[in-house]
C-alpha positions in Angstrom: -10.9 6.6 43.9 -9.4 2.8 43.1 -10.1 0.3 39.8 -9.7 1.1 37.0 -11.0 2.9 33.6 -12.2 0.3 30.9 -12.2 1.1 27.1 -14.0 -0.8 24.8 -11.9 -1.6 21.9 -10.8 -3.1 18.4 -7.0 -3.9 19.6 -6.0 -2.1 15.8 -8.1 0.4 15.6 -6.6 4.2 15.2 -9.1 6.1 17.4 -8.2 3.1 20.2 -4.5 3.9 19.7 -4.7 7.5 20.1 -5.6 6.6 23.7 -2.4 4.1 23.8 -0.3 7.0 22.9 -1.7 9.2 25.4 -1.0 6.6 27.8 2.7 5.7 26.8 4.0 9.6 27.2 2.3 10.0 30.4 3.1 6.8 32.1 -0.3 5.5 32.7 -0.4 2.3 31.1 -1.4 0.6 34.1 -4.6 3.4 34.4 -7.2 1.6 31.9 -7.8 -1.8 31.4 -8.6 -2.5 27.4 -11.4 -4.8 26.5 -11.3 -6.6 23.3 -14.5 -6.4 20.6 -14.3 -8.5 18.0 -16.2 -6.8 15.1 -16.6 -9.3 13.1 -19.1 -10.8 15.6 -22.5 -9.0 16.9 -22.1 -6.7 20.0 -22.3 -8.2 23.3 -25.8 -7.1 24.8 -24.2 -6.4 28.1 -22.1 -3.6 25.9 -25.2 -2.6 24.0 -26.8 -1.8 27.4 -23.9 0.3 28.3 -23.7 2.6 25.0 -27.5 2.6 24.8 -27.4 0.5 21.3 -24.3 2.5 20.0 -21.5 0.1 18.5 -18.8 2.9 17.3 -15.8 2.0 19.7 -13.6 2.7 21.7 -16.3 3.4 24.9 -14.9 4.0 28.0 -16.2 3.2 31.1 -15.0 5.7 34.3 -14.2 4.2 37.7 -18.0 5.0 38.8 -19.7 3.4 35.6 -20.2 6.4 33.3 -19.8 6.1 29.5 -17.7 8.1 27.5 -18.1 8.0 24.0 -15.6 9.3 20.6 -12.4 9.1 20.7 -11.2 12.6 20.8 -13.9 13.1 24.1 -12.2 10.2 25.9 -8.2 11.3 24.9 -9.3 14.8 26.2 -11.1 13.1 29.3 -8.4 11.3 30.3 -5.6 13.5 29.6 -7.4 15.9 32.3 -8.5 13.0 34.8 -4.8 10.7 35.2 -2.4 12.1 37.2 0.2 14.2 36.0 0.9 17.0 34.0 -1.4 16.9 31.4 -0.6 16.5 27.3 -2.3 19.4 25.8 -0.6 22.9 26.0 -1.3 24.7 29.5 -1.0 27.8 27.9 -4.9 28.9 26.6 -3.6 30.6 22.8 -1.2 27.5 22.3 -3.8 25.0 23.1 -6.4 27.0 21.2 -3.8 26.8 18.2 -3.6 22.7 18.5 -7.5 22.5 18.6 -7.4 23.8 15.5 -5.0 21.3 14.0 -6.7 18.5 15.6 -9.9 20.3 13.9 -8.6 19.7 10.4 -8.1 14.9 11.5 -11.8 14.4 10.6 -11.6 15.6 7.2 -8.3 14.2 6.9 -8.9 10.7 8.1 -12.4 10.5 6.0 -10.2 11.6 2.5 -8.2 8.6 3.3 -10.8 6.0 4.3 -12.7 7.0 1.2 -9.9 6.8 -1.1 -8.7 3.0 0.3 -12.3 2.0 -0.4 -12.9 3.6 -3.3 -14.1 0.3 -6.3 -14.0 2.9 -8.8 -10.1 2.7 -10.8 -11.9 6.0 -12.5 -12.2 8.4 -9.3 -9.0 7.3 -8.0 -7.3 10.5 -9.6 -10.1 12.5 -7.9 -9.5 11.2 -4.4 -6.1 11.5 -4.8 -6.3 15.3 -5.4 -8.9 15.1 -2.3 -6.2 14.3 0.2 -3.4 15.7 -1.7 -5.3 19.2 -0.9 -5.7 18.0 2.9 -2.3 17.7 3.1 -0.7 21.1 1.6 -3.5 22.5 4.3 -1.5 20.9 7.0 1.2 22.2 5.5 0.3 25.4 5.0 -1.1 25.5 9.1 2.4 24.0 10.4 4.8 26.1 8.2 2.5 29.3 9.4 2.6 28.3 13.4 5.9 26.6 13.6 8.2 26.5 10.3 11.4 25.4 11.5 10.5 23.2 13.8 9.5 19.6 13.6 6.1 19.3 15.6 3.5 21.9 16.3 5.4 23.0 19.1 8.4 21.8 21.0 7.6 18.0 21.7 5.5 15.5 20.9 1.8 16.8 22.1 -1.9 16.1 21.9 -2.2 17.1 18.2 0.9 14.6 17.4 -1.3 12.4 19.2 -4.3 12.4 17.3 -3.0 12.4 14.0 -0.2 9.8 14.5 -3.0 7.0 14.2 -3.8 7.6 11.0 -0.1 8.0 9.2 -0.1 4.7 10.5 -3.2 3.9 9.0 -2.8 5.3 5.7 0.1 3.1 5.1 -2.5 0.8 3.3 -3.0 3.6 0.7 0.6 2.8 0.3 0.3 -0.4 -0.2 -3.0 -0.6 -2.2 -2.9 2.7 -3.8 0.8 3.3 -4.3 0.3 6.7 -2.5 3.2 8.7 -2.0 3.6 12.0 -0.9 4.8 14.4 -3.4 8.0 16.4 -2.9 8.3 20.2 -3.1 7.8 23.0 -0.3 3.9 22.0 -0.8 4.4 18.9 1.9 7.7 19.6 3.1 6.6 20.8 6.4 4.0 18.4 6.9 6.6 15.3 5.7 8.4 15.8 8.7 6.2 16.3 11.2 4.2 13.0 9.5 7.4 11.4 9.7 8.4 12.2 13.3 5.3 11.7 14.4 5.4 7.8 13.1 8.6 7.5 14.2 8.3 8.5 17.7 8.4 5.6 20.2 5.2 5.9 22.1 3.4 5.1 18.5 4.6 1.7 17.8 1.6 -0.6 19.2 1.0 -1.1 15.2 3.1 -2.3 12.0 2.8 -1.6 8.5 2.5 -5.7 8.0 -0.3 -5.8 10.7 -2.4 -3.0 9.0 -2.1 -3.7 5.3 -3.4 -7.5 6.2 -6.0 -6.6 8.6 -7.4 -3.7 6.7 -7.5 -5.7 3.1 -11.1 -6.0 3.3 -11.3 -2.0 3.4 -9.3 -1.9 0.4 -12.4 -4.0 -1.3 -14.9 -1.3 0.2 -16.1 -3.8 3.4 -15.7 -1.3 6.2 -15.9 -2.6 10.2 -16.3 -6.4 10.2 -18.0 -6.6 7.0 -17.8 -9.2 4.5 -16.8 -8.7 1.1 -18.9 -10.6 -1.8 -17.5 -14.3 -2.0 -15.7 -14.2 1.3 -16.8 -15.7 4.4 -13.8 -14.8 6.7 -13.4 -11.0 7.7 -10.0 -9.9 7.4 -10.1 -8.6 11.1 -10.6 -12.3 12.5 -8.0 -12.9 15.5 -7.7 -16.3 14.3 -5.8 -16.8 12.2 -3.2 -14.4 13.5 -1.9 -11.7 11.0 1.4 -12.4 11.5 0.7 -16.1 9.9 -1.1 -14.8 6.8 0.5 -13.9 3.6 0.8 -10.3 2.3 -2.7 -9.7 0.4 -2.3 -9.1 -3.4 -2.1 -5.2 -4.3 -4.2 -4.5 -7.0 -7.8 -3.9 -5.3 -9.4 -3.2 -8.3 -9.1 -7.2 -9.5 -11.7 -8.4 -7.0 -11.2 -10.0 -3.5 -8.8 -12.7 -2.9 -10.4 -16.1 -1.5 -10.4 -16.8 2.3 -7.8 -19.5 1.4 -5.4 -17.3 -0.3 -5.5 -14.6 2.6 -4.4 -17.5 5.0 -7.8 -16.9 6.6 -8.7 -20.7 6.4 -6.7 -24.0 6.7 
């Protein structure tokens, strides 16, 4: 079989990274060619005509023209299809056991998407508590399956994998929320594995700088390329580049910045 796989992709998106990762530990950068969407402009119609009118990226696209769709389908597909031992646990229990970590990311990830976009300075104690509870689940699974150690299992796997993305992510509830996670044997477990998985080297195609900027607009509850009221500039443009803008201001709940104090104008 020769070319390559494509993938469809926001360059900063967490579902795109997860496939980065995957990538990175086994070697196979050189396996998928990434194609840039910029969201904040309408879908090419040569891309519609692929995912059948679908815009939720990434989309891959196999060697033989086939289209994959959701991220955690495509991770899986091409964790089994490169070359190489595979990420996931060979052993049927233990990779039963990391499905049902991975089961417990979409919950997760939507307790933190809601919370950054929450307008309401009222409900913020409520989605708070929301992803508080997620985490002390995690914890609760980890401490259960593996409590001494420091990821699910020995290394760095698929679960680490999947959930890396969106520590990553969430460091704009840091930022914009002041979020931190509490201490106590409630998160202790899940603190380190969090924190390992951030720090580990194949996760570093993102920066807390690069996400707090480009994601400002979530903060102001404009999700995938859309605008804010009184803004004309998406904060996902690719020019101006991030790293020339100025840090947004904090406090969501004030209202949006202008383009010109974002840096997203001249």
């Amino acid at each position: 079989m020769t070319g390559r796989h494509i993938v469809y992709h926001i360059p900063v998106c967490p579902f795109s990274q997860r496939l980065e990762i995957l990538l990175a530990l086994r070697g196979q950068q050189d396996a998928v060619e990434f194609r840039v969407v910029d969201i904040t402009k309408p879908r090419d119609p040569e891309l519609l005509a692929k995912t059948r009118g679908t815009t939720a990226l990434p989309v891959l696209e196999t060697r033989d023209g086939r289209i994959l769709k959701e991220s955690l389908v495509i991770l899986r597909y091409l964790d089994e299809a490169l070359e190489g031992p595979m990420l996931r646990r060979s052993d049927p229990l233990e990779h039963a056991i990391e499905s049902m970590l991975i089961a417990r990311e979409g919950p997760f990830t939507m307790a933190g998407y809601l919370f950054v976009m929450n307008q309401d300075r009222a409900r913020r104690g409520e989605h708070l508590d929301n992803l508080l509870a997620l985490y002390r689940d995690i914890n609760d699974f980890l401490t259960d399956r593996n409590p001494k150690g420091t990821y699910l299992f020995e290394d760095f796997g698929l679960a680490e994998a999947v959930f890396a993305p969106m520590f990553k992510r969430f460091w704009f509830l840091d930022y914009y929320e002041d979020f931190e996670l509490p201490r106590g044997t409630d998160y202790e477990r899940v603190r380190i594995w969090r924190d390992a998985c951030m720090a580990h080297p194949s996760t570093h195609q993102v920066t807390e700088e690069q996400i707090v900027k480009l994601y400002y607009d979530y903060a102001l509850g404009a999700g995938n390329g859309a605008l804010p009221e009184g803004r004309n500039v998406s904060s996902f443009v690719f020019e101006p580049s991030w790293q020339s803008r100025p840090m947004p201001p904090k406090d969501k709940y004030a209202g949006s910045a202008t383009d010109r104090d974002l840096g997203l104008v001249a």
